[in-house]
N, CA and C atoms of all chains as a GROMACS GRO file, in nm:
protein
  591
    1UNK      N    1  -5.543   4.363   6.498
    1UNK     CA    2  -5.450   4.424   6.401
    1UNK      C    3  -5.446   4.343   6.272
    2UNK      N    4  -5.452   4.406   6.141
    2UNK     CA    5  -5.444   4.364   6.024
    2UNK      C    6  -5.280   4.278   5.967
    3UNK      N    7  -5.288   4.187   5.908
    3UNK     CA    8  -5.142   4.190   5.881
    3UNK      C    9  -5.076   4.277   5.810
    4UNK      N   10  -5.131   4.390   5.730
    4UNK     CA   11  -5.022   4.483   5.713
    4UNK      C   12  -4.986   4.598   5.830
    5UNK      N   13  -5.094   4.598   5.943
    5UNK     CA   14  -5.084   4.667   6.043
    5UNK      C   15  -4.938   4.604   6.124
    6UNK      N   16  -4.935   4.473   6.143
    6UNK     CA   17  -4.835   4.382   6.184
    6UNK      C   18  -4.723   4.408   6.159
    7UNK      N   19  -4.687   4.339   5.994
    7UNK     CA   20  -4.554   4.454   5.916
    7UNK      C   21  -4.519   4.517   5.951
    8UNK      N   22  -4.613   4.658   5.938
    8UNK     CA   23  -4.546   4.768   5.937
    8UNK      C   24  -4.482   4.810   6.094
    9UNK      N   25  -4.575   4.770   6.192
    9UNK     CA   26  -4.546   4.805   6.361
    9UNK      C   27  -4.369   4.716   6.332
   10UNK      N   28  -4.321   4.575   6.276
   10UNK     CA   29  -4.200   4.516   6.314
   10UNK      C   30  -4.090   4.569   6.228
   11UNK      N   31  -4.145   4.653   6.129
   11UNK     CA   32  -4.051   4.713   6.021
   11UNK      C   33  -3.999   4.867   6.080
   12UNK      N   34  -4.120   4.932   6.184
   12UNK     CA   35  -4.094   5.019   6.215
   12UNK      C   36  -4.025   5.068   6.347
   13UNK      N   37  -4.034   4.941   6.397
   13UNK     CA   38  -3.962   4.893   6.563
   13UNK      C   39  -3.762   4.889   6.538
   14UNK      N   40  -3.790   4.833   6.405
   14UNK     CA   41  -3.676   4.779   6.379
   14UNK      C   42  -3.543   4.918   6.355
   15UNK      N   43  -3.634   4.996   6.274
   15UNK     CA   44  -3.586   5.084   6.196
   15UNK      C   45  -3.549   5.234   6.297
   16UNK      N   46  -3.663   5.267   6.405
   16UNK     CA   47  -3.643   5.317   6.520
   16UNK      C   48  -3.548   5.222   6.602
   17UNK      N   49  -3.507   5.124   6.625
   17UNK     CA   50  -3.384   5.050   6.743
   17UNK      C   51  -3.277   5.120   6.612
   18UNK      N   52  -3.262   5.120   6.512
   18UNK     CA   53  -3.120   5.136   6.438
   18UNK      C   54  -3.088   5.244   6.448
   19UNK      N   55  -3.213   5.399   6.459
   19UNK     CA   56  -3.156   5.472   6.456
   19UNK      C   57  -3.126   5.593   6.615
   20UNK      N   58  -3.192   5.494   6.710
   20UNK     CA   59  -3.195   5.525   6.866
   20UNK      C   60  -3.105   5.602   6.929
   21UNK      N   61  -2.901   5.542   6.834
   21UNK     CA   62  -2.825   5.649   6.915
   21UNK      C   63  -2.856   5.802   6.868
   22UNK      N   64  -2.934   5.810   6.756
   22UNK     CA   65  -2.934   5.975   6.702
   22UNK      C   66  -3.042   6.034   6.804
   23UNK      N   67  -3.084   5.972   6.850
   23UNK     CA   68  -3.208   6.079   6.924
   23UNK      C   69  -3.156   6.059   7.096
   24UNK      N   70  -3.216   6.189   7.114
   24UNK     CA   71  -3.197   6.189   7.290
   24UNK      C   72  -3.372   6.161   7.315
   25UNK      N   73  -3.368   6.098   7.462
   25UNK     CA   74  -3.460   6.024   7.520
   25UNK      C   75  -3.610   6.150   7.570
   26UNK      N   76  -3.511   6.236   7.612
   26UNK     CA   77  -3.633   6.417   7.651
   26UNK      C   78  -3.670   6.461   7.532
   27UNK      N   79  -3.815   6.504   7.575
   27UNK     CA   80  -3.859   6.590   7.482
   27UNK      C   81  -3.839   6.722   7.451
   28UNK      N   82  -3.728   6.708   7.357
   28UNK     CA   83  -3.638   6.862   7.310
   28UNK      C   84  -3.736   6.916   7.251
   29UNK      N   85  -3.769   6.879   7.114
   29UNK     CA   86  -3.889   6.967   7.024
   29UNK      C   87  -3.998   7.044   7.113
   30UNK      N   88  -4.029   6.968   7.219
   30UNK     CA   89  -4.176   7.058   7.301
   30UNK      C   90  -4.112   7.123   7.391
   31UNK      N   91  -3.992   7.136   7.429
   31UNK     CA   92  -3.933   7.201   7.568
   31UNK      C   93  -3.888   7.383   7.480
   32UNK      N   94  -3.800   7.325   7.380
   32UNK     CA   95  -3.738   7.421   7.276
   32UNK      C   96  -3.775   7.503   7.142
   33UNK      N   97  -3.875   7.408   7.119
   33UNK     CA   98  -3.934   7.444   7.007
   33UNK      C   99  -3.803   7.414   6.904
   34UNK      N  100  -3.707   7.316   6.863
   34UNK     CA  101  -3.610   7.322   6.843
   34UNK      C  102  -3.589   7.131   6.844
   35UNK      N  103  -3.578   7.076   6.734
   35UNK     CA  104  -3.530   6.905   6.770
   35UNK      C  105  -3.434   6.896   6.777
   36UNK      N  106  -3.411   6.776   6.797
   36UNK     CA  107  -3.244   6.685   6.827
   36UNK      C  108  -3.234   6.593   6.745
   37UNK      N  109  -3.136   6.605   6.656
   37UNK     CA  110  -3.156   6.445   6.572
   37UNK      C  111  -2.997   6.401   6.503
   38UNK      N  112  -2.890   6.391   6.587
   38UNK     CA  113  -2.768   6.336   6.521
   38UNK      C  114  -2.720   6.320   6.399
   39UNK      N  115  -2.669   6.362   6.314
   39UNK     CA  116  -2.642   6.357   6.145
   39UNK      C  117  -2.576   6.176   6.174
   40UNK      N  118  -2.602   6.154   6.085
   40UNK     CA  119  -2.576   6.020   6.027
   40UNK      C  120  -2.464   6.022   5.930
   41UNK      N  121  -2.423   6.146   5.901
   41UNK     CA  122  -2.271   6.135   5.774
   41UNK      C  123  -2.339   6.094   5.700
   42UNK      N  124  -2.223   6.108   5.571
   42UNK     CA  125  -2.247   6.066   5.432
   42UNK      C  126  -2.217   5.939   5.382
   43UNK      N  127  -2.154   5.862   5.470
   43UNK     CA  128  -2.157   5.752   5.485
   43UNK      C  129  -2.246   5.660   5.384
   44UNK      N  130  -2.387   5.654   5.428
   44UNK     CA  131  -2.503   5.556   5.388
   44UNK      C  132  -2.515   5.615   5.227
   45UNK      N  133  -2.498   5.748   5.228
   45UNK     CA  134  -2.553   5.767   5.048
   45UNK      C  135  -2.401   5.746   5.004
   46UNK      N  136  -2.285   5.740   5.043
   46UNK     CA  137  -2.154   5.666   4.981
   46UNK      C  138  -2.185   5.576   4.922
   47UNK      N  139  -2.205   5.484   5.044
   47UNK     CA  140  -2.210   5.339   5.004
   47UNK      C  141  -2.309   5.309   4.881
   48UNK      N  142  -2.446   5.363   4.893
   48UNK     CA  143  -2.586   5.354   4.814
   48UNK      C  144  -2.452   5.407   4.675
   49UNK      N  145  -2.426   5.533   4.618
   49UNK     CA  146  -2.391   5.570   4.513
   49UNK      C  147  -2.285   5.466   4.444
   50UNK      N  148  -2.158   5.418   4.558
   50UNK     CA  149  -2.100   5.335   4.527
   50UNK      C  150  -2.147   5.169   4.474
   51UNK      N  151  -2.232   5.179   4.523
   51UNK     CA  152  -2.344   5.025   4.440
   51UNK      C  153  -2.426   5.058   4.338
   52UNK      N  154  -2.443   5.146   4.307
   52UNK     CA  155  -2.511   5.212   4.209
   52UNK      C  156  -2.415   5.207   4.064
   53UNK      N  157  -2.299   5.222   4.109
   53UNK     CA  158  -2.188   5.300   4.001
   53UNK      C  159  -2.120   5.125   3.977
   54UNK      N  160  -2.134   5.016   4.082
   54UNK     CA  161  -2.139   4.908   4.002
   54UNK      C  162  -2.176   4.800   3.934
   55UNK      N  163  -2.302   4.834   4.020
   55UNK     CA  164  -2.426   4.765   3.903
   55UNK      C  165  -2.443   4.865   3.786
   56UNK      N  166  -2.396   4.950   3.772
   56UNK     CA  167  -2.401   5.001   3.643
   56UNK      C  168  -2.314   4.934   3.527
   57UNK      N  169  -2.190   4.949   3.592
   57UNK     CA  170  -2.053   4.910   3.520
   57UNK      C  171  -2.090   4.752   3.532
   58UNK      N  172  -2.121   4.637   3.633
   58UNK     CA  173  -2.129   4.532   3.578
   58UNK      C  174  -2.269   4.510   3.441
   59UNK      N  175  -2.336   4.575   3.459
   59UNK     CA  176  -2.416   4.586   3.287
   59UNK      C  177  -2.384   4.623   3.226
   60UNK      N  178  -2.277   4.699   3.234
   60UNK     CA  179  -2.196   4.735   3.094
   60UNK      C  180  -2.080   4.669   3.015
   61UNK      N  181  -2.059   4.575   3.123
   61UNK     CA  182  -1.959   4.459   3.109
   61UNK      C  183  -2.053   4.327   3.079
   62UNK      N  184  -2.180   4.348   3.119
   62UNK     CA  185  -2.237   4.157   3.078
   62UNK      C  186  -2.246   4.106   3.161
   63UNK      N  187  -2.176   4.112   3.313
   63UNK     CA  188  -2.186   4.021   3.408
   63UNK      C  189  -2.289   4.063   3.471
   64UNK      N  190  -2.346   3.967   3.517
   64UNK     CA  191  -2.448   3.910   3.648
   64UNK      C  192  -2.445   4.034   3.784
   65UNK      N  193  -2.529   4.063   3.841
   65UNK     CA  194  -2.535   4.134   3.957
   65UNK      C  195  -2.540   4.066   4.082
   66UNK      N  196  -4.645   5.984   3.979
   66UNK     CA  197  -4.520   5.970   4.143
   66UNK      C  198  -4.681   5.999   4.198
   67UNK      N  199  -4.806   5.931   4.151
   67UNK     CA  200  -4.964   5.971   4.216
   67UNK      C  201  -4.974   5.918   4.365
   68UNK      N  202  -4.876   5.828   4.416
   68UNK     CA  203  -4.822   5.722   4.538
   68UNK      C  204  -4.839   5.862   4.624
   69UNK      N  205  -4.787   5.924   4.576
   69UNK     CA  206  -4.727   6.022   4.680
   69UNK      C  207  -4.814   6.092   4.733
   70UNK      N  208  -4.934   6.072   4.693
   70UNK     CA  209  -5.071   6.140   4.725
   70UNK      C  210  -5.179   5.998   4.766
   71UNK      N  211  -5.159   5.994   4.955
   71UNK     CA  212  -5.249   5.847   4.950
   71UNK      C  213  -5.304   5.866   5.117
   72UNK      N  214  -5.352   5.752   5.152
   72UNK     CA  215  -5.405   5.749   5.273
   72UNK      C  216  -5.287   5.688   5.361
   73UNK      N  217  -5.188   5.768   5.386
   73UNK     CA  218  -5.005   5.766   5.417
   73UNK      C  219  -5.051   5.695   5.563
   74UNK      N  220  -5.175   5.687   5.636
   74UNK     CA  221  -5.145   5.628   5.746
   74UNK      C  222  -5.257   5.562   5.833
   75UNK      N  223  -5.310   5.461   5.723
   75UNK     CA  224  -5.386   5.348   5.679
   75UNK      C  225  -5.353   5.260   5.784
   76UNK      N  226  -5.207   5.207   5.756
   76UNK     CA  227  -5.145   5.110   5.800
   76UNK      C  228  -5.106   5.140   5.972
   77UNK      N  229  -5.105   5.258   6.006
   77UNK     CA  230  -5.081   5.282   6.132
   77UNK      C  231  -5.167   5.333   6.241
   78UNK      N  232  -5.200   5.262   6.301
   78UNK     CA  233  -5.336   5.294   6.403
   78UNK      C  234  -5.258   5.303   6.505
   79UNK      N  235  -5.358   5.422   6.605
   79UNK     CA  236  -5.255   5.489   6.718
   79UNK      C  237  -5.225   5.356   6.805
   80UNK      N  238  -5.274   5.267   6.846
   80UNK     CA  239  -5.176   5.154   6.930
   80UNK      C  240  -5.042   5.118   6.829
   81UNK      N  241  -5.025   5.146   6.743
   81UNK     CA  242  -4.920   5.071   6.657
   81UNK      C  243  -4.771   5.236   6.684
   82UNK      N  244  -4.880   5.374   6.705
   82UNK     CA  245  -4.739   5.415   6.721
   82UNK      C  246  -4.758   5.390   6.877
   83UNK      N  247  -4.809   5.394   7.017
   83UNK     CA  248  -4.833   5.321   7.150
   83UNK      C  249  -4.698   5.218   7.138
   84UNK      N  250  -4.713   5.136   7.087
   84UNK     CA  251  -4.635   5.012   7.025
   84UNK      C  252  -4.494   4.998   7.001
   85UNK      N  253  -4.472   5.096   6.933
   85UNK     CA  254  -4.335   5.150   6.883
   85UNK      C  255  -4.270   5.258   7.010
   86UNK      N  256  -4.330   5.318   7.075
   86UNK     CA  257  -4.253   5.398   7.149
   86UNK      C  258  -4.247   5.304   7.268
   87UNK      N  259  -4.314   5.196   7.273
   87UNK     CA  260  -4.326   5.123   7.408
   87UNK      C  261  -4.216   5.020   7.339
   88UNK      N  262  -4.172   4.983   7.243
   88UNK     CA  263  -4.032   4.924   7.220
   88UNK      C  264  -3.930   4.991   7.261
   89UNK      N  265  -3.912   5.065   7.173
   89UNK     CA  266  -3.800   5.168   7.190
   89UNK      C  267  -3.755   5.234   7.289
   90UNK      N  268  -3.835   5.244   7.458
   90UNK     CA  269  -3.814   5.295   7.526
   90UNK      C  270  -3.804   5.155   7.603
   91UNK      N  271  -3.835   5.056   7.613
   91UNK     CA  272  -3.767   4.948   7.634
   91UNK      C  273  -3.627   4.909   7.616
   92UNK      N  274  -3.612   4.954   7.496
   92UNK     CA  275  -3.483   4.911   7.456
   92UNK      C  276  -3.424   4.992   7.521
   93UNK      N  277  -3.411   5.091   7.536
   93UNK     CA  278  -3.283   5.174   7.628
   93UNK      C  279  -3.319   5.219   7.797
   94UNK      N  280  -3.454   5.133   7.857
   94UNK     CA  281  -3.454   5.163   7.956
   94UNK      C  282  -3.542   5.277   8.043
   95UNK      N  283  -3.609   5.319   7.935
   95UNK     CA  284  -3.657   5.480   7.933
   95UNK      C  285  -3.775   5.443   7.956
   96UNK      N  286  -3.847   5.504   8.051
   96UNK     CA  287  -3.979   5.518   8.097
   96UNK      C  288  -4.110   5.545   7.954
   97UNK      N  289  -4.204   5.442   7.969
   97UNK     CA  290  -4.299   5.450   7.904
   97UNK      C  291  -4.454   5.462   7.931
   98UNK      N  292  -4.451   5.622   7.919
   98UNK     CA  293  -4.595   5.664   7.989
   98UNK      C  294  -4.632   5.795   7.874
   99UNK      N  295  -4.767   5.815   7.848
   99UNK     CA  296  -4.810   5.922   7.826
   99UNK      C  297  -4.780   6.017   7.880
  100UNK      N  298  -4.804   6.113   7.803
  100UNK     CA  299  -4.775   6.304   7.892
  100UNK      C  300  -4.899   6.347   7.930
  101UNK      N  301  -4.927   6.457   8.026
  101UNK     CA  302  -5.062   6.450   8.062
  101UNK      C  303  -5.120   6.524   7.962
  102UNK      N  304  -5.050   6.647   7.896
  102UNK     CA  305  -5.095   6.707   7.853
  102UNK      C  306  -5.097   6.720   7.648
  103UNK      N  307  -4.958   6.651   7.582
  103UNK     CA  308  -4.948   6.582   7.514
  103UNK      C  309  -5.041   6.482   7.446
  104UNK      N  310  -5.069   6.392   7.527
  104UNK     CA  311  -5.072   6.267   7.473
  104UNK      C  312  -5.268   6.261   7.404
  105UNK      N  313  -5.343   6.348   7.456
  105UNK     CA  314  -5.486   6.315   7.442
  105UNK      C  315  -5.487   6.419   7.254
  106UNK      N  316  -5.386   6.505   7.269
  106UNK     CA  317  -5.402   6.620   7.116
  106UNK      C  318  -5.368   6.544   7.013
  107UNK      N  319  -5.221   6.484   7.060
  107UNK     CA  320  -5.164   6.397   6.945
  107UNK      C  321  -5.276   6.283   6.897
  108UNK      N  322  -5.297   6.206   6.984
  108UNK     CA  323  -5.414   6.092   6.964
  108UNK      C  324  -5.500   6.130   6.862
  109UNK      N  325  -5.595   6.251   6.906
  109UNK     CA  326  -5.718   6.315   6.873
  109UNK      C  327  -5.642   6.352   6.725
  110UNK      N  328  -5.544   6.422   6.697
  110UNK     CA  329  -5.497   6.461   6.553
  110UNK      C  330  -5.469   6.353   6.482
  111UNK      N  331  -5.412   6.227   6.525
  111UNK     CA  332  -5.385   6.118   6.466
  111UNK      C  333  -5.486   6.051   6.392
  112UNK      N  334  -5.592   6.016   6.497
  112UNK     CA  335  -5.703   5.908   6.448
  112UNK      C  336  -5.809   6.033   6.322
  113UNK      N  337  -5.775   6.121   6.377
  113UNK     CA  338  -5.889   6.235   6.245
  113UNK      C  339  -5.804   6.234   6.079
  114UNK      N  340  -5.692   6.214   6.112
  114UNK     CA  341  -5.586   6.213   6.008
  114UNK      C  342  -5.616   6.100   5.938
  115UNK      N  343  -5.593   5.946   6.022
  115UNK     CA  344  -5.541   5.842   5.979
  115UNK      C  345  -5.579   5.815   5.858
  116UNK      N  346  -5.739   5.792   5.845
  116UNK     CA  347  -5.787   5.737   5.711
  116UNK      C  348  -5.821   5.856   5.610
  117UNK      N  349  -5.751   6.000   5.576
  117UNK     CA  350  -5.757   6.060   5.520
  117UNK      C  351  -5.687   6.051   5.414
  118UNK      N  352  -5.726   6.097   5.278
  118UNK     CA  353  -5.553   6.101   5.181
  118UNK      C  354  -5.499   6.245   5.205
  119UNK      N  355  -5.359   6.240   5.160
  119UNK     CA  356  -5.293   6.342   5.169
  119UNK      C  357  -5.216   6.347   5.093
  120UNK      N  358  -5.085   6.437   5.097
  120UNK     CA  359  -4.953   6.415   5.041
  120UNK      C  360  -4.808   6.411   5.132
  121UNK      N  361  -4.720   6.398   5.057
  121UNK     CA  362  -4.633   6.351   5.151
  121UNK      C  363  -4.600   6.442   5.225
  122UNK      N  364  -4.595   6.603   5.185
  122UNK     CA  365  -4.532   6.760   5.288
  122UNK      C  366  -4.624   6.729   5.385
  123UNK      N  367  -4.751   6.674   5.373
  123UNK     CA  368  -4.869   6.707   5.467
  123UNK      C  369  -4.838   6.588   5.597
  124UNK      N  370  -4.825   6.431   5.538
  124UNK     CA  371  -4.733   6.331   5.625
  124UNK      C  372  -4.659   6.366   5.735
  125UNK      N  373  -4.552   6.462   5.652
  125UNK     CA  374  -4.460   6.484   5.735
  125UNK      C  375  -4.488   6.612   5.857
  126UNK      N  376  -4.591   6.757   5.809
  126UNK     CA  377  -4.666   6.774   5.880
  126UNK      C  378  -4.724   6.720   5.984
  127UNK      N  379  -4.813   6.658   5.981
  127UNK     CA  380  -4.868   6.576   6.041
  127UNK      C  381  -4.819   6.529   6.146
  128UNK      N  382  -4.622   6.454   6.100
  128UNK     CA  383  -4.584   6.354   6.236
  128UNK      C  384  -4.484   6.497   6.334
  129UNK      N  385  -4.465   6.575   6.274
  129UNK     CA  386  -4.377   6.676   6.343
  129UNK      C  387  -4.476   6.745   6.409
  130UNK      N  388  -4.619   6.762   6.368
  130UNK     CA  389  -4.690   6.809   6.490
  130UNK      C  390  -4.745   6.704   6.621
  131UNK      N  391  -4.752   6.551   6.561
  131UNK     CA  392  -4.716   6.477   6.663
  131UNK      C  393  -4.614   6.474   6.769
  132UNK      N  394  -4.479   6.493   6.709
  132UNK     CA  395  -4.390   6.486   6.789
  132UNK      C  396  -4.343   6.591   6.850
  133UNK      N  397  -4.409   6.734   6.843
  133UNK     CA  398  -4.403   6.845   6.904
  133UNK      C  399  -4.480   6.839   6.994
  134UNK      N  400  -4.596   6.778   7.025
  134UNK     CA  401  -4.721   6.775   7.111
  134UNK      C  402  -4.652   6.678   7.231
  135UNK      N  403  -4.556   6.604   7.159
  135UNK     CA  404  -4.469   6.487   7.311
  135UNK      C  405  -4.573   6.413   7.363
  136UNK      N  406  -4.674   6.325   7.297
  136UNK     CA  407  -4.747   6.232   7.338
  136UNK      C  408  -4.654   6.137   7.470
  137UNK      N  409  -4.558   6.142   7.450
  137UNK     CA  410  -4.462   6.038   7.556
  137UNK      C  411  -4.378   6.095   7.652
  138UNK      N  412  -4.353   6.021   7.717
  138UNK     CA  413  -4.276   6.095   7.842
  138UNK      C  414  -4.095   6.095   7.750
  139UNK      N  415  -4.072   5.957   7.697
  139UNK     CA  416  -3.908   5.988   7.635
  139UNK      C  417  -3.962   5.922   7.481
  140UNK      N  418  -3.853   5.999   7.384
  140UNK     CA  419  -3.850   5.880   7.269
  140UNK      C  420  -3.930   5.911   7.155
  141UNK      N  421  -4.040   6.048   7.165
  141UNK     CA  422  -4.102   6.128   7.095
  141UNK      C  423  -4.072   6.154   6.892
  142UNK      N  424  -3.892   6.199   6.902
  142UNK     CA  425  -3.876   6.198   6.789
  142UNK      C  426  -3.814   6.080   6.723
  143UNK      N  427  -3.758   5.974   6.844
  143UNK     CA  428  -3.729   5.881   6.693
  143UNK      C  429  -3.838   5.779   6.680
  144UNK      N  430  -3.985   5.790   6.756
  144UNK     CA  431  -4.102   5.709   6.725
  144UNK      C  432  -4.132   5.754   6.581
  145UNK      N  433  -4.187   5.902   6.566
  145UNK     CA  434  -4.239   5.987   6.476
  145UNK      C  435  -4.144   5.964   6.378
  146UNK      N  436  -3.999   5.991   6.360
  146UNK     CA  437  -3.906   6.000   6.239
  146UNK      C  438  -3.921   5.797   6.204
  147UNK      N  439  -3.927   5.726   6.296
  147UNK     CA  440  -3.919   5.562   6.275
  147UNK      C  441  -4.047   5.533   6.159
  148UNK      N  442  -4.157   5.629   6.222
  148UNK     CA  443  -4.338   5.580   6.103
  148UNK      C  444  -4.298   5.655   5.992
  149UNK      N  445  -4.212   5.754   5.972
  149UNK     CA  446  -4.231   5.802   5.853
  149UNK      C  447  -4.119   5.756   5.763
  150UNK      N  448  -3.959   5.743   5.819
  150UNK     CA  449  -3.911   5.670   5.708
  150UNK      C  450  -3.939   5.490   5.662
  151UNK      N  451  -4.037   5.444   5.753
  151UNK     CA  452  -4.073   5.320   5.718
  151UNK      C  453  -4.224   5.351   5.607
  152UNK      N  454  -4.281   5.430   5.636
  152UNK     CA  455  -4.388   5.437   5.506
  152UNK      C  456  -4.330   5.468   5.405
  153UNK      N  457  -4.205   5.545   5.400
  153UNK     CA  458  -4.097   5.586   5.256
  153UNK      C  459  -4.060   5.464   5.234
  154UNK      N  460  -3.975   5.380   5.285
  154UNK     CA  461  -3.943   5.249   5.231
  154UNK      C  462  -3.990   5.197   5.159
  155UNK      N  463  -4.179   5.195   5.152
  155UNK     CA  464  -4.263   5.134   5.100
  155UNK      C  465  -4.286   5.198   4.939
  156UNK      N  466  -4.334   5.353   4.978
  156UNK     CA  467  -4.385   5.417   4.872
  156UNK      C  468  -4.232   5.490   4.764
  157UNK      N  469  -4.096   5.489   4.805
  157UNK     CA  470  -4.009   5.497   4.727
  157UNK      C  471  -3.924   5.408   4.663
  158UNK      N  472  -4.052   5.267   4.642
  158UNK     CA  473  -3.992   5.164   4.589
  158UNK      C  474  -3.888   5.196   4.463
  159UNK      N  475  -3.964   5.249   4.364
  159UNK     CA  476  -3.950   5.298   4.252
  159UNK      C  477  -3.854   5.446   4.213
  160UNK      N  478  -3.823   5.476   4.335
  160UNK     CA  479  -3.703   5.594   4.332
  160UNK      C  480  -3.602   5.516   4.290
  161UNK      N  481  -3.481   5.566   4.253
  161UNK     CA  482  -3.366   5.541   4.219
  161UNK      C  483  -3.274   5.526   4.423
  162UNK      N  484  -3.237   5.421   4.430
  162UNK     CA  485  -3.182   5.468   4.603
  162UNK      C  486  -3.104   5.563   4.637
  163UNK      N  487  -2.995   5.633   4.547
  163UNK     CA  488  -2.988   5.714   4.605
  163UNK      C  489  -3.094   5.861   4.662
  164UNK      N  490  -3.210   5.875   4.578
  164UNK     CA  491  -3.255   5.996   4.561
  164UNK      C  492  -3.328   5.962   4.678
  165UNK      N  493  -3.386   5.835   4.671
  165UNK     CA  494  -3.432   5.756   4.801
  165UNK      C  495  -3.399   5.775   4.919
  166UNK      N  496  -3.290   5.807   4.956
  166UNK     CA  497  -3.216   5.782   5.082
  166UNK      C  498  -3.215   5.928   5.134
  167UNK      N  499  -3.205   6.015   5.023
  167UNK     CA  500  -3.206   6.152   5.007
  167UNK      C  501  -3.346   6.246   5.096
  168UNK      N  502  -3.461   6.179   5.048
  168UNK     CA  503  -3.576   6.190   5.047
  168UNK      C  504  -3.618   6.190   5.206
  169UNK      N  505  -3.561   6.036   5.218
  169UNK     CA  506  -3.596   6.002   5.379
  169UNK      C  507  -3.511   6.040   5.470
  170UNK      N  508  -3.414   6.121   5.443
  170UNK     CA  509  -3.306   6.145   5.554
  170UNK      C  510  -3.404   6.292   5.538
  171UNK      N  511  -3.432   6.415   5.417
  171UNK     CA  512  -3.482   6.536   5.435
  171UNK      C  513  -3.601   6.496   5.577
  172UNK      N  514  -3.690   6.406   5.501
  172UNK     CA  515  -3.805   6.361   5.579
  172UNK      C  516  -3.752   6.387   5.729
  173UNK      N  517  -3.662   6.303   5.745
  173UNK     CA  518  -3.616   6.235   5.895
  173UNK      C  519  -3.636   6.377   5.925
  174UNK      N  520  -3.509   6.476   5.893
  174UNK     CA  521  -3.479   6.598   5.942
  174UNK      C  522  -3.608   6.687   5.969
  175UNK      N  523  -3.726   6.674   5.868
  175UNK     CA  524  -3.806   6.751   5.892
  175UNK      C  525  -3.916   6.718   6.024
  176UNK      N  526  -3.935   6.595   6.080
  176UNK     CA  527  -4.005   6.543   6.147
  176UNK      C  528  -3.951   6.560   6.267
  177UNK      N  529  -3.809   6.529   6.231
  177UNK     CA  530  -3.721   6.563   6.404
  177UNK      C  531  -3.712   6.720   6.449
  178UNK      N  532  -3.773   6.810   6.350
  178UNK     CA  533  -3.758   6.957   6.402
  178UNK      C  534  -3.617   7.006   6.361
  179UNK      N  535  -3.564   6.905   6.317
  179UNK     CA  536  -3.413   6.934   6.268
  179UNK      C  537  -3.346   7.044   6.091
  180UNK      N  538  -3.482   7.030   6.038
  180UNK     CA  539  -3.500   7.068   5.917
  180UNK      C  540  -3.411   7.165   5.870
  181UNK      N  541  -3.298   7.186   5.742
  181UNK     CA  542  -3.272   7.353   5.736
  181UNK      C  543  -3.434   7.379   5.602
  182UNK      N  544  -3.362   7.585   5.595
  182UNK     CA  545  -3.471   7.524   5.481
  182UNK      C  546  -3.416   7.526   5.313
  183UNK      N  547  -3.239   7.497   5.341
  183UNK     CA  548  -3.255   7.408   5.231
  183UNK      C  549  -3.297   7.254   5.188
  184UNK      N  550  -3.289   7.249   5.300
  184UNK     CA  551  -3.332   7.086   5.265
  184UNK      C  552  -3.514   7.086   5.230
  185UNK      N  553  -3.577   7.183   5.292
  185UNK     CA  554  -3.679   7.194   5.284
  185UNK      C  555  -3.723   7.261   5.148
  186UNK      N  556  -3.624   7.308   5.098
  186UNK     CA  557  -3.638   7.357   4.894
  186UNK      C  558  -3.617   7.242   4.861
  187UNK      N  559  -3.517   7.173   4.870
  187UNK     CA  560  -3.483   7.069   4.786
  187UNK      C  561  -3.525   6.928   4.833
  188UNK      N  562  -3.641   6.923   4.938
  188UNK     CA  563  -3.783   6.840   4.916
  188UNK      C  564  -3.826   6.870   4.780
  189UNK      N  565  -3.868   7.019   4.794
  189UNK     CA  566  -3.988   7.014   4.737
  189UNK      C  567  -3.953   6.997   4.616
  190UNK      N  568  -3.820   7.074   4.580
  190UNK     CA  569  -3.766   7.007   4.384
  190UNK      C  570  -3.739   6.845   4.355
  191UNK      N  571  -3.729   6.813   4.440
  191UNK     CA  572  -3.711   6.653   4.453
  191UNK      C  573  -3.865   6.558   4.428
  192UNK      N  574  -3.972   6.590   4.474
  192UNK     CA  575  -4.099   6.569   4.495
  192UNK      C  576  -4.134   6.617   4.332
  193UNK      N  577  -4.090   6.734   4.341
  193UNK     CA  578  -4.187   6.813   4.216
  193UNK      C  579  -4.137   6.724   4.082
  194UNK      N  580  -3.996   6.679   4.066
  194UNK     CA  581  -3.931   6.605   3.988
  194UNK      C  582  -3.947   6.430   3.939
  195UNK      N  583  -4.024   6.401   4.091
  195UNK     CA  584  -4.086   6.285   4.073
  195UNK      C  585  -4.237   6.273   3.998
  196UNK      N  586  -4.294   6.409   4.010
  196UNK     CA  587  -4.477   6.398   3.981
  196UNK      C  588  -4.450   6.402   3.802
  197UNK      N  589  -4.316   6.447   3.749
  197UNK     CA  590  -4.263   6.451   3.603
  197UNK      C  591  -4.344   6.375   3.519
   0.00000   0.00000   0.00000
């Protein structure tokens, strides 16, 4: 394995364990023709917009990020 | 936004998704075996894919017909949705995060079979807005 092959397998291990409770363990898509995949809320793009809106405002003020 | 048109899965050789579903089904306990009938199509579509370029609708193509085929006995869609929002991470450096987050959650949805098809319009105005 290459080291970006490496990376990417521990970036992608990581990122599948975080999002594990959204999925069920059976294979819904091939049984149903139909997936399973838990909404995550709006939560994560809150937060993202809300950091957005103050690194804006601290450049508009001068201060440091 | 020419990123968006690349060899999307370079970096991932079929032991690496092997790899990932053999974590993940670790982690919760879940049996890790091929399907009998699954697992030889997905492979065979994977490795013909891998070093091809493409674009990103085609990516995501690509892993939702993986994860419809159920190469695995459990753990199918969050292997497939795990390779594709981690190649977004990479190639939406340069998005703004929210539109970012936007992007890879449509993605997620479309890979998990979960897709509506608005989200599936507003890929494609989202995409089309980046090639600007």
């Amino acid at each position: 394995m290459t080291a970006a092959e490496i990376k990417f397998l521990k970036e992608a291990v990581k990122q599948g364990l975080r999002m594990q409770p959204r999925f069920l363990a059976e294979p819904v898509l091939a049984r149903t023709g139909k997936g399973y995949m838990k909404s995550e809320g709006v939560r994560t793009l809150q937060r993202i917009k809300t950091g957005l809106k103050k690194s804006k405002s601290n450049r508009r003020n001068g201060r440091p990020e | 936004m020419a990123g968006l048109s690349k060899k999307w899965l370079q970096v991932v050789p079929w032991e690496t998704v092997v790899s990932i579903n053999a974590a993940l089904c670790d982690a919760r306990k879940a049996l890790h075996k091929p399907t009998s009938d699954g697992y030889a199509p997905a492979k065979e579509l994977w490795e013909r894919k891998r070093l091809q370029q493409f674009t990103l609708p085609e990516l995501l193509q690509i892993c939702f017909q993986c994860h419809r085929l159920a190469p695995f006995c459990n753990y199918n869609g969050n292997t497939f949705v795990s390779i594709v929002k981690t190649l977004l991470d990479d190639a939406l450096g340069r998005v703004p995060p929210d539109q970012a987050h936007i992007l890879r959650s449509i993605a997620g949805h479309i890979v998990a079979g979960t897709a509506t098809g608005i989200e599936e319009r507003q890929l494609d105005s989202m995409l089309a807005a980046l090639e600007e």
